[in-house]
N, C-alpha and C positions, 0 to 999 in steps of 0.2 A: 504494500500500500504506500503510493507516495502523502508525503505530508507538504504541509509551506505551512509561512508566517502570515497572519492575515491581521491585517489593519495596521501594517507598515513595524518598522522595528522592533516596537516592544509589543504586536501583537502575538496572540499567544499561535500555537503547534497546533492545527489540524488534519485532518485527513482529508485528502484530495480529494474525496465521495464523498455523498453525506447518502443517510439511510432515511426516508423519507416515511415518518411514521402515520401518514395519512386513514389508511383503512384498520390500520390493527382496533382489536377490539369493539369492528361492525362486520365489515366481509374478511377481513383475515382475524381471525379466533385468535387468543389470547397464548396459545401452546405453541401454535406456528409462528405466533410476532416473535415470541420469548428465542425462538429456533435461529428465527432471522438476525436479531441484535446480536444473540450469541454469537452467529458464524460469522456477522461482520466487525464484532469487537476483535475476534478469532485473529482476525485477516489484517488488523490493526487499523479498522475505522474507530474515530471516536467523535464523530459529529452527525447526532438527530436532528430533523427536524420535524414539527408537532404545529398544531394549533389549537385554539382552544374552541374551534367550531366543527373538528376533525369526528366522524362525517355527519354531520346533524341532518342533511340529504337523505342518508339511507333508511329507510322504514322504521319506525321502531328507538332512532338512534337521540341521543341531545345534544351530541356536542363533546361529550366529558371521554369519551371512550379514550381516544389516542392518548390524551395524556397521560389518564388511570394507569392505561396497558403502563406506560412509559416509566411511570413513575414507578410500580410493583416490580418492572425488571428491574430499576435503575437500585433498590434496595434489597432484592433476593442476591442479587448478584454484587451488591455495595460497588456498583460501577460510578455514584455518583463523580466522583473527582476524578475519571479518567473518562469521562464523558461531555461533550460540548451540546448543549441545549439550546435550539433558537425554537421560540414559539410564537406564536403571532395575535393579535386583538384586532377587533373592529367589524367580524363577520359573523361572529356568534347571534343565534335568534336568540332574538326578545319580545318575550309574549308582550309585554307592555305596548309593544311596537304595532300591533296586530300579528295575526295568525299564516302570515304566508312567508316562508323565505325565498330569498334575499331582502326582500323589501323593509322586510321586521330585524333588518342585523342593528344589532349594538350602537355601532356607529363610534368615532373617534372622538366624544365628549368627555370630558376630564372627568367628569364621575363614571362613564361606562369603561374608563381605559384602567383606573383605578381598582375596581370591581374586576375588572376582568384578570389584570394580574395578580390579585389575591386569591383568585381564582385559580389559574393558571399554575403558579406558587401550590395550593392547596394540593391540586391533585398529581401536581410532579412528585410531591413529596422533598420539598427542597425552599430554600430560602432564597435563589438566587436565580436566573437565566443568565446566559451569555448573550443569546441576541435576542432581541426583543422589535420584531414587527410590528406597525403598523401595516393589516393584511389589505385594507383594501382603502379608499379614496372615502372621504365623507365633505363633501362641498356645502354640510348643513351648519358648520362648526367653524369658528375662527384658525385657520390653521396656528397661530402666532397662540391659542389655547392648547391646541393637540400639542404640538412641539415644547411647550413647556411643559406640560404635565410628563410627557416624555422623560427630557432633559432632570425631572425632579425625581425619577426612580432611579437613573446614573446617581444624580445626586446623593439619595438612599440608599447605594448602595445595594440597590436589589435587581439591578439589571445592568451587563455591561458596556452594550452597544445597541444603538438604536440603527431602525434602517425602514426604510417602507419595500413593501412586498410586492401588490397588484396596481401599479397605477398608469397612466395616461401622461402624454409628454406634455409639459406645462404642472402636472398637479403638485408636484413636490420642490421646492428649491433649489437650487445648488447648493451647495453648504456654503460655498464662501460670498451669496446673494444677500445673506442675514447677517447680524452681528455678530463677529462670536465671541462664545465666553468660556469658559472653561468649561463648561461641559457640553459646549456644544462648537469643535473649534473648528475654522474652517479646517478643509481638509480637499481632498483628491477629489475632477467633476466627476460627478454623479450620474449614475447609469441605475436603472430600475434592476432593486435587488441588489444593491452593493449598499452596506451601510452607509447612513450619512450625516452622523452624529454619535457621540457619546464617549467618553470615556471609559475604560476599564478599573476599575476599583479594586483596592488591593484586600485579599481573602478574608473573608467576614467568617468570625467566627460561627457555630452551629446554632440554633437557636431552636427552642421547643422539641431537640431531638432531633432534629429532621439532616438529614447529609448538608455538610458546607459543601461549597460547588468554587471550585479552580476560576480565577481569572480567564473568560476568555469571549470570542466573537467568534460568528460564524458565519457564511455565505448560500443559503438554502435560496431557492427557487422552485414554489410550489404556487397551482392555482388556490381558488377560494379555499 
């Protein structure tokens, strides 16, 4: 497996794949996900990627599954600290919203982004992510809101890189279009799905139990 440094000098080692935990835990069962993470940690992958609306699509499903799955391997196996975590907010349904998806998603409001990665958090079983998506475009919300709320979980320490996932040319800034500030510094132009924000924060200790998680960032590319 090759690896690189991602997010320039001091980012951290990952694995040139990533394992894309989309269906585990609705059309791939929970024995077979466990099979698959296994043979690609095996092979020297250490970079998943998840969301937290992973697949709310499928009959029967809400959303919670991929992570669940993610989070039970990432502690049977105590892989959390050699594992790199990107998960994503903004597509999740929300019955408040009405009854139909996409329509009813989350959306990128600083209390749905909030919620959502306490969420996210909850069911990895962890205190931390390494990259943290924005999954999809919300033009309902101030971006200079979305992006701070952002920039304040780098802040806290509970997210290490921020990046948007699905969006449309014009919907997201350049990095160095904005102010920057320390946690949001300019940086490399920006291409859809490459981070475009955020520091890494140096390892937080374990909290309520739950695995401390490695300094790091990652590069996934997944739809909704």
């Amino acid at each position: 497996m090759h690896h690189r440094t991602l997010g320039g000098g001091d980012g951290p080692r990952i694995s040139a794949l990533c394992l894309g935990a989309m269906p585990f835990g609705t059309t791939v069962d929970e024995r077979t996900a466990f099979a698959l993470l296994d043979r690609f940690a095996e092979a020297g992958g250490t970079f998943v990627d998840t969301a937290n609306n992973y697949a709310c699509w499928v009959p029967g499903a809400t959303g919670d599954e991929s992570e669940r799955v993610l989070g039970r391997w990432l502690r049977s196996r105590r892989a959390a600290d050699r594992t790199v975590l990107a998960t994503k907010a903004g597509a999740r349904p929300d019955p408040a919203r009405g009854p139909r998806w996409p329509a009813n998603a989350e959306g990128l409001g600083a209390g749905a982004l909030r919620t959502a990665l306490d969420g996210s958090l909850r069911r990895l079983g962890t205190d931390r992510v390494d990259l943290y998506y924005a999954h999809v475009e919300d033009r309902t919300v101030p971006l200079a809101e979305t992006v701070e709320t952002l920039a304040g979980f780098v802040r806290d320490g509970r997210v290490g890189t921020l990046g948007p996932a699905t969006t449309r040319p014009g919907g997201w800034p350049r990095p160095g279009s904005t102010p920057p500030s320390a946690d949001c510094p300019a940086s490399a132009p920006y291409s859809s799905g490459t981070p475009i924000c955020g520091r890494v924060p140096s390892r937080r200790p374990a909290s309520n139990g739950r695995p401390t998680r490695n300094s790091s960032t990652t590069r996934p590319r997944t739809p909704i």
